[in-house]
KEBA-311890 format. One line per field, with one value per residue (C-alpha): x, y, z; residue in three letters. Coordinates in nm, 2 decimals, decimal comma. Layout:
% residues N
east: c(X|...) .
north: c(Y|...) .
up: c(Z|...) .
type: c(ALA|...) .
END
This chain:
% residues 575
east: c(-2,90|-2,82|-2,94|-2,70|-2,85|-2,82|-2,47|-2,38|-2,55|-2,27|-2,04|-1,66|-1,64|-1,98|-1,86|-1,52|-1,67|-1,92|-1,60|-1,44|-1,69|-1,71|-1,35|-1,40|-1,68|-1,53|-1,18|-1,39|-1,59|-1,27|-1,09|-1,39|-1,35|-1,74|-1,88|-2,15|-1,92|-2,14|-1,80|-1,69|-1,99|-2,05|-1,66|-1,59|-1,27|-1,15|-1,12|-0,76|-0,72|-0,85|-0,67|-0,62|-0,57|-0,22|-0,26|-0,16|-0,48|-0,68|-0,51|-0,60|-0,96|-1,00|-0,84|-0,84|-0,76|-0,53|-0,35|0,05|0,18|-0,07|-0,24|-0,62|-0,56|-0,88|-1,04|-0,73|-0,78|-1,07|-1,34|-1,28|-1,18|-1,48|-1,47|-1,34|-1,63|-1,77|-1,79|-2,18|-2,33|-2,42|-2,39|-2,25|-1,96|-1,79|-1,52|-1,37|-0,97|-1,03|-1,27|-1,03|-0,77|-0,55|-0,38|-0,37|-0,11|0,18|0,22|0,21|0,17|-0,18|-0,09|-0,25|-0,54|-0,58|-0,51|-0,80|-1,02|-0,96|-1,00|-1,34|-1,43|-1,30|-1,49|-1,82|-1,73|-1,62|-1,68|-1,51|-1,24|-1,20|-0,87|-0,94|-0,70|-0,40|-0,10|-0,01|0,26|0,28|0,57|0,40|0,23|-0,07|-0,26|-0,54|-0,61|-0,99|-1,20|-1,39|-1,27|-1,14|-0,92|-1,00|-0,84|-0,96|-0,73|-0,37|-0,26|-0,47|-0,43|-0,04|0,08|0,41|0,63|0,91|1,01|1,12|1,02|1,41|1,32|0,93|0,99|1,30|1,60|1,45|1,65|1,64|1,54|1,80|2,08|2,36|2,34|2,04|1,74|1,39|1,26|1,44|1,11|0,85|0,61|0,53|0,44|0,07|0,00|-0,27|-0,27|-0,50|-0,45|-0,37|-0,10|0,04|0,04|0,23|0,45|0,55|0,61|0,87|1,08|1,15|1,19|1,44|1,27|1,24|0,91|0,77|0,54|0,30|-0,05|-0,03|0,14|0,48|0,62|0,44|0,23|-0,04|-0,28|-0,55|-0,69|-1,07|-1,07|-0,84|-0,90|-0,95|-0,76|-0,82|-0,71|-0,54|-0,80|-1,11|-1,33|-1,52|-1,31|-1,42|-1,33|-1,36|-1,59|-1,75|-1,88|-1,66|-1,71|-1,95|-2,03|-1,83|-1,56|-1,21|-0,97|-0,62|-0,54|-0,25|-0,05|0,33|0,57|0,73|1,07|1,12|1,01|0,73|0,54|0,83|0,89|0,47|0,52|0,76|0,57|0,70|0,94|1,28|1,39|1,24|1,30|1,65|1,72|1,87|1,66|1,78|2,03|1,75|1,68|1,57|1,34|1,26|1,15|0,90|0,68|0,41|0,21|-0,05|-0,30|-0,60|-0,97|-1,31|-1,57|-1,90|-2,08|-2,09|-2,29|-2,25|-1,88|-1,86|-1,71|-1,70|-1,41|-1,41|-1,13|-1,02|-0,74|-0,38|-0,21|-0,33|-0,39|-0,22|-0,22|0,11|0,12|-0,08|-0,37|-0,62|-0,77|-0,68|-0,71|-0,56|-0,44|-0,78|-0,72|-0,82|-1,07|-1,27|-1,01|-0,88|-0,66|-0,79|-0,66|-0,38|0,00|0,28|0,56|0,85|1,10|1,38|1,70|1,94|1,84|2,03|2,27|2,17|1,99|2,00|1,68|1,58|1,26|1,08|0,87|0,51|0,19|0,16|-0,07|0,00|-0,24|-0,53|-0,76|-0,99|-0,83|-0,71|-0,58|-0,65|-0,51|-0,22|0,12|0,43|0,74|1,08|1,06|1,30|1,02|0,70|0,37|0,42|0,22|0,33|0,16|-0,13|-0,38|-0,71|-0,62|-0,63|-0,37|-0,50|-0,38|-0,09|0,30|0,59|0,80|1,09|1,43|1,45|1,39|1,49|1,19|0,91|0,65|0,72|0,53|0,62|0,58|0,30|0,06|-0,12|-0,39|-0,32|-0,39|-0,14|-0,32|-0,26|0,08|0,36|0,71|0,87|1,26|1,41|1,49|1,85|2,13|2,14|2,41|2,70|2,58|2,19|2,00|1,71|1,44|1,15|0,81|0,94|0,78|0,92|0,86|0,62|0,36|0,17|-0,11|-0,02|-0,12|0,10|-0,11|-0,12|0,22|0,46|0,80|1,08|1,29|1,34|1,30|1,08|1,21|1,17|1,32|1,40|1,20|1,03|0,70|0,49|0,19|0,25|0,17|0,24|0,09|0,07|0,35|0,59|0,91|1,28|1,48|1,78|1,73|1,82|1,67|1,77|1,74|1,98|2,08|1,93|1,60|1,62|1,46|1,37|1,07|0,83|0,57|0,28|0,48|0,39|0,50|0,23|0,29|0,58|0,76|1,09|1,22|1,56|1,61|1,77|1,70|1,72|1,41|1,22|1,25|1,19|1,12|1,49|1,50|1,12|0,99|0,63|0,63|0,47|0,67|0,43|0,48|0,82|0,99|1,36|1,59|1,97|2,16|2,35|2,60|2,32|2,30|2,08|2,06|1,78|1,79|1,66|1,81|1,61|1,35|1,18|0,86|0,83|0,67|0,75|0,53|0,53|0,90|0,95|0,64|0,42|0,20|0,07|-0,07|-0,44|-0,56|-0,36|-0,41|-0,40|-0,61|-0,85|-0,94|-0,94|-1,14|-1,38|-1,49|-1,53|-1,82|-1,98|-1,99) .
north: c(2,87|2,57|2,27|1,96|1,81|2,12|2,19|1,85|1,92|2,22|2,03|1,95|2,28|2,14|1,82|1,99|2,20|1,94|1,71|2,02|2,02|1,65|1,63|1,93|1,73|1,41|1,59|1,72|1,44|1,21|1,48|1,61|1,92|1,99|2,35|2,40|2,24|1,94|1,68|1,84|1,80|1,45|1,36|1,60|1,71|2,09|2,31|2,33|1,94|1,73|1,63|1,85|1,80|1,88|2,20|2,01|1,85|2,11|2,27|1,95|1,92|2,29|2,13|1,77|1,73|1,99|2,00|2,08|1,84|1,59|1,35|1,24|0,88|0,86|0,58|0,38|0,05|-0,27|-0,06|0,27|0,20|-0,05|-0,33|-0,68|-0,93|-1,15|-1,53|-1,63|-1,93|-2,13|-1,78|-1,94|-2,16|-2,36|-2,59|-2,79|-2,91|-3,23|-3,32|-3,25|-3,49|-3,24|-3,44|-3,23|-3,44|-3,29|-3,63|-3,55|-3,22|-3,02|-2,81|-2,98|-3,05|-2,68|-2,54|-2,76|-2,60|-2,24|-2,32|-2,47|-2,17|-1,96|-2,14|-2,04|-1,67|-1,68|-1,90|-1,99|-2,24|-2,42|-2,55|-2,71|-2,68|-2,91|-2,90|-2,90|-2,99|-2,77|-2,82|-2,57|-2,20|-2,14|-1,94|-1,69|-1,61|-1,50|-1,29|-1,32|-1,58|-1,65|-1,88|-1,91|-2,14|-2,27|-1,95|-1,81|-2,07|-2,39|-2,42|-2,42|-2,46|-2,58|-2,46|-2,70|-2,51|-2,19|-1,93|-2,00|-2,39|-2,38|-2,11|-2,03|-1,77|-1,41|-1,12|-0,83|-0,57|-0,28|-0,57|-0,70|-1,03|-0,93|-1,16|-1,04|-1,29|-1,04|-0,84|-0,98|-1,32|-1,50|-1,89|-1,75|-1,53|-1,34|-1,22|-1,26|-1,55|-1,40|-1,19|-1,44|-1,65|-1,33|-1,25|-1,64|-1,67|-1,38|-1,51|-1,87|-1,69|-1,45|-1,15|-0,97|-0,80|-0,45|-0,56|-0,36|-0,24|-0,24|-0,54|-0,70|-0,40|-0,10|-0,01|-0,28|-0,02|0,16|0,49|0,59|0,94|1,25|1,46|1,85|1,98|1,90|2,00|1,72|1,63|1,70|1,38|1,48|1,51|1,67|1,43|1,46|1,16|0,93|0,67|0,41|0,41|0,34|0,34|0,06|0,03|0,04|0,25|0,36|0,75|0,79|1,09|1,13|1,33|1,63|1,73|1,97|1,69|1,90|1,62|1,49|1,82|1,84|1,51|1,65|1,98|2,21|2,51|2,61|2,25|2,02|2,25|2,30|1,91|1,73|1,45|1,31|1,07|0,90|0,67|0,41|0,65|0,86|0,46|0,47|0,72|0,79|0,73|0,54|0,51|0,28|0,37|0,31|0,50|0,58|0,80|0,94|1,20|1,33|1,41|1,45|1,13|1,08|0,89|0,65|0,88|1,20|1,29|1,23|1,49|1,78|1,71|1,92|1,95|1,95|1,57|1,45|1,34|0,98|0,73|0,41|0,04|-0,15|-0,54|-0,71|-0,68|-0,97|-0,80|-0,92|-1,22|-1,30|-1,49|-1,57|-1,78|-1,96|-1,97|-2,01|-2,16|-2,19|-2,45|-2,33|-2,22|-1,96|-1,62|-1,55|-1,24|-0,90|-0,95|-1,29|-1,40|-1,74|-1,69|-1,86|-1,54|-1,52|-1,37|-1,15|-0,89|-0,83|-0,67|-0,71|-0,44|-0,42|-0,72|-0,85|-1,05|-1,10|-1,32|-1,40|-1,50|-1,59|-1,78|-1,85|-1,66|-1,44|-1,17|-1,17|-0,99|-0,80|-0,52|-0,51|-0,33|-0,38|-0,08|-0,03|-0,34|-0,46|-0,64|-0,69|-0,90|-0,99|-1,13|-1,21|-1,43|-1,67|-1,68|-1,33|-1,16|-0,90|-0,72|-0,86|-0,53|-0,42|-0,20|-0,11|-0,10|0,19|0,04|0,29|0,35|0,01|-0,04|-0,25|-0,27|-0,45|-0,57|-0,72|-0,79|-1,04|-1,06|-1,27|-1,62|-1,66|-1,44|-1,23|-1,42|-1,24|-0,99|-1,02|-0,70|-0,61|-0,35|-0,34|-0,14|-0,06|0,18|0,27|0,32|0,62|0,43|0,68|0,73|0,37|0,33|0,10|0,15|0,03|-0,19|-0,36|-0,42|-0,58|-0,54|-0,34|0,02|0,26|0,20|0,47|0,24|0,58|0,57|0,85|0,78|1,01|1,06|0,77|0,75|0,55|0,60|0,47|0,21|0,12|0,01|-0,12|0,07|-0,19|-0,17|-0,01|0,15|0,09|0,23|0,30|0,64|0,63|0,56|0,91|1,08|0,90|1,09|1,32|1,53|1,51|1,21|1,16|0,99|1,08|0,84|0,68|0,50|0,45|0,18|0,21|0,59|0,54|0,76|0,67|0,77|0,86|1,22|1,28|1,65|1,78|1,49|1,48|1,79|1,91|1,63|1,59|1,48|1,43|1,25|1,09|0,98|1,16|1,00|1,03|0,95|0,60|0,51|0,59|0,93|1,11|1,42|1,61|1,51|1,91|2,20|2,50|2,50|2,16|2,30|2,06|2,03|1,86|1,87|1,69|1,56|1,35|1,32|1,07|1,01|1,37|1,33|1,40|1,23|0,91|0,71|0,97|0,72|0,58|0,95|1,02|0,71|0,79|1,13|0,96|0,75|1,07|1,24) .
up: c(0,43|0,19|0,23|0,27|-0,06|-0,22|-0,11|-0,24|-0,61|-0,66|-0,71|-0,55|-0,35|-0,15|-0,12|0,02|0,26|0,37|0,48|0,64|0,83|0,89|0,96|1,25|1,41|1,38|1,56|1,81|1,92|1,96|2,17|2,34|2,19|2,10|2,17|2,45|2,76|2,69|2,62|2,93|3,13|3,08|3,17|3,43|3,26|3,27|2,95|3,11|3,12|2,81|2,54|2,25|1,85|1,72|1,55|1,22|1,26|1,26|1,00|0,79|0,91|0,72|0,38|0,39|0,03|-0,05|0,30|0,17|0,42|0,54|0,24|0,26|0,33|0,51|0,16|0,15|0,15|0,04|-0,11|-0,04|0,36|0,40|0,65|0,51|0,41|0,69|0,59|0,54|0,59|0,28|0,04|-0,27|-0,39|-0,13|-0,19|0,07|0,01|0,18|-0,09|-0,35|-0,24|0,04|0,33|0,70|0,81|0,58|0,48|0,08|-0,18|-0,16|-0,34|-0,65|-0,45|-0,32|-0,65|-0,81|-0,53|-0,61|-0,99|-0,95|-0,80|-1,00|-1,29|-1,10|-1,07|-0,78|-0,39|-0,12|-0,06|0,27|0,43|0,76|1,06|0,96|0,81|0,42|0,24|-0,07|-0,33|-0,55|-0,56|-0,45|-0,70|-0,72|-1,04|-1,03|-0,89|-0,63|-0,47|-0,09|0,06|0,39|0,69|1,05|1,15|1,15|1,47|1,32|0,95|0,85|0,43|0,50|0,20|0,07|-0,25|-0,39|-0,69|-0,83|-0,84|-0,92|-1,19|-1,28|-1,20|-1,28|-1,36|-1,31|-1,59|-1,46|-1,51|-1,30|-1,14|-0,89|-0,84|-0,91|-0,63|-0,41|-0,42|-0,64|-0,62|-0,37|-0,26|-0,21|-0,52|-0,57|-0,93|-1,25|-1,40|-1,74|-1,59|-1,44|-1,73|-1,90|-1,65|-1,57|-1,97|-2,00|-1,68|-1,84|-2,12|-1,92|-2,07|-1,77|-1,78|-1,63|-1,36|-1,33|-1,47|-1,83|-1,95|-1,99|-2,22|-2,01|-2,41|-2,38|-2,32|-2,51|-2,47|-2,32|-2,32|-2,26|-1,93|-1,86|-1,60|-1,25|-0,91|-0,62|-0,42|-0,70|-0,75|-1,05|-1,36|-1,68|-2,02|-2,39|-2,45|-2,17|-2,41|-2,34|-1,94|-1,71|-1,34|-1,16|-1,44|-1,32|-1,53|-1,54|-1,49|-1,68|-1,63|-1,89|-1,75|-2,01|-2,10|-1,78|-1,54|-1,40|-1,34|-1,11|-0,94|-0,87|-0,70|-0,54|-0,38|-0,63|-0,60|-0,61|-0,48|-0,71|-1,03|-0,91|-0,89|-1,15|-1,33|-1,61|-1,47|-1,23|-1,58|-1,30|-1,20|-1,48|-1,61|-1,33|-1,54|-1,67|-1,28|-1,36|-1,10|-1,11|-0,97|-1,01|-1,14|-0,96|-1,15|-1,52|-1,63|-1,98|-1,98|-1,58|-1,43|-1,05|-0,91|-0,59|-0,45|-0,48|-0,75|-0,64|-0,83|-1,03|-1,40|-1,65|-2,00|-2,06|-1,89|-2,16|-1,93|-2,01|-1,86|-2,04|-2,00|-1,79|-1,76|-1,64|-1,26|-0,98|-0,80|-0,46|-0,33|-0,03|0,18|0,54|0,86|0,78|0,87|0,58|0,68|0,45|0,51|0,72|0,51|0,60|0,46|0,14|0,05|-0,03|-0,33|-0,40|-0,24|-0,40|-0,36|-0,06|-0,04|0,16|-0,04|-0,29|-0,45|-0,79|-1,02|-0,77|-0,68|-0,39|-0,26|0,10|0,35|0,71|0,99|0,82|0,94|0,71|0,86|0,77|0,45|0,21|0,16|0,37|0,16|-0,11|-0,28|-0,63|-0,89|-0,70|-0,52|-0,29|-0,09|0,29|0,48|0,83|1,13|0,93|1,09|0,97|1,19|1,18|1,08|0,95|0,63|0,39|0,29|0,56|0,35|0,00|-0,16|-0,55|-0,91|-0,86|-0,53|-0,47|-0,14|0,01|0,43|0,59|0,94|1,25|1,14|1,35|1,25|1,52|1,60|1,46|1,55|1,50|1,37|1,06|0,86|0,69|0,36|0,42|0,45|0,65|0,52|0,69|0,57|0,21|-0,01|-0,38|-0,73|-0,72|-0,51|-0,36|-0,06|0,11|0,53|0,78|1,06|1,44|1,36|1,63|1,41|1,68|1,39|1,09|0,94|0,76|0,43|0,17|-0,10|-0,33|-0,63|-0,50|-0,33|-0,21|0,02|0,21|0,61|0,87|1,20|1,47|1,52|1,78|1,61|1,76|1,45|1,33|1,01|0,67|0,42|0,05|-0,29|-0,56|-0,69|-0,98|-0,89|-0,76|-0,42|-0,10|-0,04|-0,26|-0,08|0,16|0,33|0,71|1,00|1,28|1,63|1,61|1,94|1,83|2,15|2,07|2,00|1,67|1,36|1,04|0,83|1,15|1,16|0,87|0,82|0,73|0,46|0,29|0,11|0,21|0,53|0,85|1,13|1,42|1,77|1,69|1,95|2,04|1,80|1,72|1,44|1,34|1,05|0,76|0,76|0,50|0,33|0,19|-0,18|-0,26|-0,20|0,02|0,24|0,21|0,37|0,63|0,99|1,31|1,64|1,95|1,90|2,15|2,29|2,13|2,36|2,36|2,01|1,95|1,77|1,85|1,47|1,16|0,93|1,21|1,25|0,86|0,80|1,12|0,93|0,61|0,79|0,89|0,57) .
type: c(UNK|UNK|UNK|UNK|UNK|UNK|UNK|UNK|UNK|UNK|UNK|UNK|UNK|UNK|UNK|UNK|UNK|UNK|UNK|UNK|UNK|UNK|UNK|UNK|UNK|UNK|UNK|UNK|UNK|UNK|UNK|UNK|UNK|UNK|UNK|UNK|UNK|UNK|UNK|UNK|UNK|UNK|UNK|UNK|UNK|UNK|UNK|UNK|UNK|UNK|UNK|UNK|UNK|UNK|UNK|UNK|UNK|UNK|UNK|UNK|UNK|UNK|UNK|UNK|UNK|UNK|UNK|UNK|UNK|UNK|UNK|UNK|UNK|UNK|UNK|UNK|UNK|UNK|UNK|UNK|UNK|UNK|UNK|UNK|UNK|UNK|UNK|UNK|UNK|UNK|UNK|UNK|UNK|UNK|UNK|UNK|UNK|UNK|UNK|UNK|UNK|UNK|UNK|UNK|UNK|UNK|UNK|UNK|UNK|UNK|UNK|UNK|UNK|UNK|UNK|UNK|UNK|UNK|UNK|UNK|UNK|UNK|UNK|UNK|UNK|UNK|UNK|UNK|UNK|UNK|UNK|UNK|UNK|UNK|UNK|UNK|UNK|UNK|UNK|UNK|UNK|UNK|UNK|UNK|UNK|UNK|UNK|UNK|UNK|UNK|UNK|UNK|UNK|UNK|UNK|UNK|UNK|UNK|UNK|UNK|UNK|UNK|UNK|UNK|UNK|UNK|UNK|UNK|UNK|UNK|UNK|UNK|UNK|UNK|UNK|UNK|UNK|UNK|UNK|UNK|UNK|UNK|UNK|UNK|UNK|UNK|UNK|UNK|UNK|UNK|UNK|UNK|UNK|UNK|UNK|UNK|UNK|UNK|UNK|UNK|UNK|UNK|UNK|UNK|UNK|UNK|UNK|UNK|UNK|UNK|UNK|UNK|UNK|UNK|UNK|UNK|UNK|UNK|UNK|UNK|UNK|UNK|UNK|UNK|UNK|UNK|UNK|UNK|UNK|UNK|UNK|UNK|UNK|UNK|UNK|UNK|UNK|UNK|UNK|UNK|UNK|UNK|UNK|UNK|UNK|UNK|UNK|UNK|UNK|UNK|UNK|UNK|UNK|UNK|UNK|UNK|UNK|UNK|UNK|UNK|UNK|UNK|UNK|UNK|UNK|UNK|UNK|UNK|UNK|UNK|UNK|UNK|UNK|UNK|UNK|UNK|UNK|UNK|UNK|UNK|UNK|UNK|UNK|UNK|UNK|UNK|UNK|UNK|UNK|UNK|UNK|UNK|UNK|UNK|UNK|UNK|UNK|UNK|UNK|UNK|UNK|UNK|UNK|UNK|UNK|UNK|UNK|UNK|UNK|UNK|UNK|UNK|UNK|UNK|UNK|UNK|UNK|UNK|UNK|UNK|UNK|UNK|UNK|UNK|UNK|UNK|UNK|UNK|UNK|UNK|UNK|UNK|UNK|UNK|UNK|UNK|UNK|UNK|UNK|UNK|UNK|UNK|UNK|UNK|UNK|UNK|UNK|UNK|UNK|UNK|UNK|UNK|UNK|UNK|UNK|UNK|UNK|UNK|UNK|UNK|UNK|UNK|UNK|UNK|UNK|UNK|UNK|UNK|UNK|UNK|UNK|UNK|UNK|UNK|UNK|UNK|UNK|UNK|UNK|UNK|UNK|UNK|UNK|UNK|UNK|UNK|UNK|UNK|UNK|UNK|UNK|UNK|UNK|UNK|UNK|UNK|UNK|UNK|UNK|UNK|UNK|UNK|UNK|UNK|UNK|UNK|UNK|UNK|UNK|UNK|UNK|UNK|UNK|UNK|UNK|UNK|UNK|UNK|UNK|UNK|UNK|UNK|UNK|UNK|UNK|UNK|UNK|UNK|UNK|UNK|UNK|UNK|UNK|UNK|UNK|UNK|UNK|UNK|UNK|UNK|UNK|UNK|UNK|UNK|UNK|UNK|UNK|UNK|UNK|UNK|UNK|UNK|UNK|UNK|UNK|UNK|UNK|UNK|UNK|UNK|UNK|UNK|UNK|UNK|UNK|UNK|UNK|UNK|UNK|UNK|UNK|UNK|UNK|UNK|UNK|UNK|UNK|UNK|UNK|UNK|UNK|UNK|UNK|UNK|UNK|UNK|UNK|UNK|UNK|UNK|UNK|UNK|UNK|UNK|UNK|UNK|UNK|UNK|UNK|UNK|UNK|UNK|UNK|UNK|UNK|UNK|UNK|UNK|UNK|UNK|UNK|UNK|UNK|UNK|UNK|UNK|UNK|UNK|UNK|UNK|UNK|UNK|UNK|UNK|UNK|UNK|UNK|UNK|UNK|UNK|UNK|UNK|UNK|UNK|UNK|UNK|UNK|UNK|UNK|UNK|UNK|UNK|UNK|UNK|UNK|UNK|UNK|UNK|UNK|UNK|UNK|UNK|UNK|UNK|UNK|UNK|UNK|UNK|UNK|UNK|UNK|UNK|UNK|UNK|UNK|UNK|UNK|UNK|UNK|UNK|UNK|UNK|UNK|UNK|UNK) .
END
């Protein structure tokens, strides 16, 4: 028999079986499942009695990253799934905001003083920055524009920015690049803004100059971008690619897979699961959509040798020829910051119609990799945290709270393996005025292999913002359904493939992208509460069998195991 070190020097289809097998023991251990009657034995349980895995589960522990319905989520998140950074005592740069001129008595702007703070810090490559319990006035953003650096309050209930100003007033208005009269601040920036400062020097130019810019990884036209390499074809779920020259990268370098969609739209269709659905369904007319590609998904690189390059997690898609496969550059991404222990609070305003969000919007990622926040609460604003553009990221411990908002999670503009953990959504505190919207958890624009995990949302929805994301979970999360989701029809299907919703306690019994498995092609619908349906009613976007599964309807508290990426991310550990 092979040795585990010579298993692993094969190759991919080691590696595979080795997690297989991880993934059985891991299943086992936290259902007390293992052979031998020993689990048993030491609980006094009955073979007839303990808790069981949902068959889906096993089916995914015996192909974790080519399971049809189930995605390998199991690395999403601050480096690859890691725990956040723990604070350490005297380790580096530390910058205190009382020494750079900040008031805790809301009494005058430190926002000037805070800003100064994270820039000498960022001058040092990289520290921390200290806000003391208090509260601060800010009439400005609050800007992270470099690496490695943290901003870090006394805690969530002790250090309070109170916000006094909008993105409309401390920017400008920004349009949006579909047209119409929409406002952009209706999901994009935020009063805390995590984003390289070069970007957001770019992206800050174009809106005064009201040329509404792309968002995302590349650059203000989507072409600011050159290429590494070209890639062999690959299998979903391979981490080892094959390319034509490996001289430009290296071990640690992050890079941009880049993946163009062809004239047929089989790129599309693959996101979608394939089959007579997808290749049936009509795409040219999704130009909202269609605008969406090429998918571009950034990663880092572990390993190269000679023309073998080993990703940090596994491919998202197969990579095909005829998609004209590269890894590129990308816009020089924030790595490594953070946002720790303070409250925002917005000044109170009544929330602003459907689209028309002025902009008093809470933190957001943009363009940041292997970034986070945790113990964070946002009050009183338009749009809570955003994900934009921005992947392999942590929220933790994070609330949104106060007078109501539109979107109180966003996720678009290709985010990609984010963990939004811990999370809570209060009701609101007074009535939804007249034309506002409510969202919820939104996901869009092809953003793919995202978590919401262990979530308490009093209000909202699961909204699948069309756009067609795919591989997205969300597990483990009581929710009070009122919502709706949104989305345009041309930005094209609510759901691609491999989508799941795995534990969900629906309070007040209303569907509405809860059930999902007669609406999402190649879906898992696992331990949803018993739902019926409301005044937004759905249909499947493809035609034909959407290859979909649904277990324990109704019963949510039967599902083993409870949290789909706690138990992903525990056999990760093991392997």
């Amino acid at each position: 028999m092979a040795t585990k070190a010579n298993q692993a020097a094969n190759g991919d289809i080691s590696r595979r079986g080795l997690l297989g097998s991880a993934v059985a023991v891991a299943a086992a251990a936290a259902t007390g499942t293992l052979g031998g009657g020993t689990a048993l034995a030491a609980t006094g349980a009955t073979a007839d009695s303990r808790p069981q895995p949902t068959p889906l589960w096993r089916e995914f522990a015996a192909a974790p990253f080519t399971h049809p319905q189930i995605p390998f989520i199991g690395r999403a998140g601050y480096r690859g799934g890691s725990a956040l950074p723990r604070p350490r005592s005297g380790h580096g740069f530390t910058a205190d905001v009382l020494d750079y001129g900040a008031a805790p008595d809301n009494s005058a702007d430190a926002a000037p003083a805070i800003n100064r703070a994270i820039a000498a810090a960022g001058q040092r490559g990289g520290g921390t920055v200290i806000i003391p319990e208090g509260t601060y006035r800010i009439d400005d953003i609050i800007r992270i524009g470099h690496s490695n650096v943290v901003v870090r309050g006394a805690g969530s209930g002790r250090t309070t920015l109170h916000a006094t100003k909008n993105l409309t007033e401390l920017i400008g208005v920004y349009g949006s690049r579909y047209g119409g009269d929409k406002s952009s601040w209706s999901w994009a920036g935020g009063l805390i803004w995590l984003c390289p400062e070069a970007r957001w020097t770019s992206l800050t130019d174009a809106i005064k100059a009201k040329a509404w810019p792309f968002e995302g990884w590349t650059g203000n036209r989507r072409d600011e971008w050159q290429t590494l390499t070209t890639v062999a074809p690959a299998r979903l779920g391979d981490r080892t690619i094959t390319v034509d020259d490996a001289g430009r990268l290296k071990r640690g370098a992050l890079v941009l897979l880049r993946l163009a969609d062809d004239s047929a739209h089989t790129l599309l269709e693959h996101m979608a699961g394939g089959g007579a659905g997808p290749e049936a369904y009509y795409w040219d007319d999704k130009t909202k959509l269609t605008s969406y590609v090429p998918y571009e998904w950034p990663v880092r690189i572990t390993a190269v040798h000679g023309r073998r390059v080993t990703l940090e997690r596994p491919l998202p898609l197969d990579v095909r020829p005829e998609w004209d496969p590269r890894l590129t550059t990308l816009a020089a991404p924030l790595t490594g910051s953070g946002v720790e222990g303070l409250t925002l609070e917005a000044v109170e305003t009544p929330q602003s119609p459907h689209l028309l969000d002025k902009g008093y919007n809470g933190v957001a990622f943009q363009c940041a990799y292997d970034c986070w926040a945790d113990d964070i609460t946002v009050r009183h604003v338009d749009n809570g945290f955003g994900l934009i553009g921005a992947s392999a990221c942590t929220l933790r411990r994070t609330k949104v709270a106060g007078r109501g908002s539109h979107h109180p999670y966003y996720c678009r503009e290709g985010s990609h393996d984010n963990l939004i953990e811990d999370f809570t959504i209060e009701q609101r505190t007074v009535p939804a005025p007249a034309g506002t919207q409510l969202h919820g958890i939104n996901v869009e624009g092809l953003s793919s292999y995202n978590v919401w995990s262990r979530g308490v949302m009093e209000m909202g929805t699961f909204d699948s913002h069309r756009g067609m994301p795919f591989a997205n979970v969300r597990t483990d999360i009581t929710v009070n359904n009122n919502g709706r989701h949104g989305g345009d029809a041309s930005a094209g299907p609510l759901f691609g493939a491999r989508f799941t919703h795995w534990n969900i306690r629906v309070t007040n019994g209303r569907a509405g992208l809860m059930r999902i498995d007669g609406l999402a092609p190649y879906s898992a619908t696992v331990g949803v509460s018993e739902v019926t349906e409301f005044d937004q009613i759905d249909v499947p976007d493809f035609t034909g069998d959407l290859h979909t599964r649904l277990e324990a309807y109704g019963t949510p508290e039967a599902v083993r195991p409870r949290n789909l990426h706690d138990a992903q991310r525990e056999f990760v550990h093991r392997d």
